[in-house]
C-alpha positions in Angstrom: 112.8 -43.4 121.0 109.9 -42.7 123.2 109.1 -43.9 126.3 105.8 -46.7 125.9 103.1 -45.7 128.2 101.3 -48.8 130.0 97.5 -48.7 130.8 95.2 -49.7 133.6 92.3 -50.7 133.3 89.2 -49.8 135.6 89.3 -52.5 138.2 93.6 -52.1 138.2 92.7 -48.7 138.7 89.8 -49.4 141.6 92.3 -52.3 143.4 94.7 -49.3 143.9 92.1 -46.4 144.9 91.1 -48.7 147.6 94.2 -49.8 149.2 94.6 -46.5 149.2 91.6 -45.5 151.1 90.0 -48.6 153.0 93.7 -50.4 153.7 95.2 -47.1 154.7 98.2 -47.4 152.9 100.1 -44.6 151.5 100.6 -43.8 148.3 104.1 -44.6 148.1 103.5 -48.2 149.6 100.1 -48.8 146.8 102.8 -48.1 143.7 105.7 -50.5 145.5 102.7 -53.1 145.8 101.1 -53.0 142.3 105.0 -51.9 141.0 103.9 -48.7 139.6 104.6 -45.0 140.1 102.6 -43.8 143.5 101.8 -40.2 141.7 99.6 -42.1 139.2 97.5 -43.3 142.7 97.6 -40.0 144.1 95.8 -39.2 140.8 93.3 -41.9 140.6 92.1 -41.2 144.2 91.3 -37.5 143.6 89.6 -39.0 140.5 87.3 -41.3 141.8 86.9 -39.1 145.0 85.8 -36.2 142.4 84.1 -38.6 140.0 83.6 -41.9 141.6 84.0 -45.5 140.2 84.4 -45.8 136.2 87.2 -43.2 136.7 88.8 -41.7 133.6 88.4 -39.7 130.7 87.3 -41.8 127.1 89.9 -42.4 124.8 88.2 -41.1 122.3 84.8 -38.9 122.1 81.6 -39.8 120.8 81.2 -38.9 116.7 78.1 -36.0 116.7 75.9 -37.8 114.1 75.7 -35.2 111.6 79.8 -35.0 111.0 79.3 -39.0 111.3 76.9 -38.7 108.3 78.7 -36.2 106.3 81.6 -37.7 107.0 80.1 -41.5 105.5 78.5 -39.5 102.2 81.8 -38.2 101.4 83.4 -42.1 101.5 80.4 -43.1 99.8 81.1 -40.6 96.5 85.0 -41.2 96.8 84.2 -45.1 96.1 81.6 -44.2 93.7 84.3 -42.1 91.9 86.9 -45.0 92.6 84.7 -47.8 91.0 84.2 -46.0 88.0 87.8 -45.2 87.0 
């Protein structure tokens, strides 16, 4: 069995970032406060430091709107096809 990832959200993800850099604490010391793993702090920080606040990637991209409206026409004719069997 796999392991079952947990997820942070933004303001988690901001508490942490700035222990780390206005409290001064280490990285080590953030992940035994918020009882998580320090390397995923060490991340974050060079995140927001490269990205700043809303750190992260999406989950999932935006749909370019001409697949999107291919990709409806084609549902539309297989329930077309459907409701007429």
């Amino acid at each position: 069995m796999g392991k079952i990832r947990k997820t942070y959200n933004v303001a988690f993800k901001e508490k942490a970032v700035n222990l780390y850099l206005k409290k001064g604490m280490s990285y080590k010391n953030v992940g035994r406060d918020l009882e998580m793993d320090h390397s995923l702090v060490r991340r974050w920080v060079k995140s927001f430091q490269a990205e700043g606040p809303g750190m992260g990637r999406p989950r999932t991209r935006p749909e370019d709107p001409e697949v999107k409206l291919k990709r409806l026409e084609a549902e539309n004719e297989m329930l077309k096809k459907l409701l007429q069997m």
